[in-house]
Steps between C-alpha positions, in 0.01 A plus 500: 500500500617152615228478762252546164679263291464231775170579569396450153691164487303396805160597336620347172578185650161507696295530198666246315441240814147596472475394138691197550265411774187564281690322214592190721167469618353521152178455295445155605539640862252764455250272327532231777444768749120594339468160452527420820238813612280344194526152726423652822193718369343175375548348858389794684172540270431084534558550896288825524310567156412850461714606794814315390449626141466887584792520750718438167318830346693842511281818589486544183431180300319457183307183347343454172198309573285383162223697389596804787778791416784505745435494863758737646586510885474238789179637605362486146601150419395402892153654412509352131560129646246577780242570240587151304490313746943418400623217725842406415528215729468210202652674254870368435773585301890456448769797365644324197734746448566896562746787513663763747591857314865567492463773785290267726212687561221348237473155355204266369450096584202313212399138556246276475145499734205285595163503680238277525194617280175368319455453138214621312269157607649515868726263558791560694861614356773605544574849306877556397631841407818741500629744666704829518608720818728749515646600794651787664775546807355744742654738773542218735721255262187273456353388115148534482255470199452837300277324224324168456344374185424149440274284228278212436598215284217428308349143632587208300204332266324203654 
């Protein structure tokens, strides 16, 4: 009976040193952390374009491209860009903000973007836009992006 008694105190005290671990680390911690993976997918896709920007994709990623339904897969989205003609390379962006679930395991960064683009007579510009991944932690402790939707700005009027 004793031996149960302390082994319940022992759990006990474990799973309230868990939660004060997940407390003390936070929101703000969890957010800084997909910040941070937001950060380093934008470097990775300016070093490597395409390459960098898929090797932030889970298996089974989704994006919401305009005019298409929902691409489902890494080989569907990998064919869907192929088809385009996608290069990520100039396109930029920066997490303005985001949050981690309470259990870890999903969360979401949204920020602003830019590319350079044409108008409708040609000249050069520079599109802006906004974004919105959510990310997932997978079996080997790593974030990776789960959905990615993102918009135009309209241009502004000569």
């Amino acid at each position: 009976m004793r031996l149960r008694w302390v082994a319940a105190l022992v759990l006990s005290a474990m799973g309230v040193g868990l939660w004060i671990g997940l407390a003390a680390k936070g929101p703000e911690g969890g957010a800084k952390m997909l910040l941070d993976a937001d950060e380093a997918f934008a470097s990775a896709t300016a070093a490597k374009g395409l390459e960098g920007w898929l090797s932030f994709f889970a298996p089974d990623a989704r994006i919401f491209p305009p005019g298409e339904g929902v691409i489902e897969g890494l080989p569907a989205i990998k064919a869907y860009y192929a088809k385009v003609g996608f290069d990520p390379k100039d396109l930029g962006w920066k997490p303005a903000g985001g949050e981690l679930s309470a259990s870890g395991d999903l969360g979401y960064t949204f920020g602003n973007s830019s590319w350079p683009g044409e108008d409708a007579k040609g000249a050069k510009v520079t599109r802006t836009g906004k974004y919105l991944t959510i990310w997932k932690k997978q079996a080997d402790g790593s974030v990776k992006v789960v959905a990615d939707i993102g918009n135009a700005n309209p241009l502004p009027k000569p």
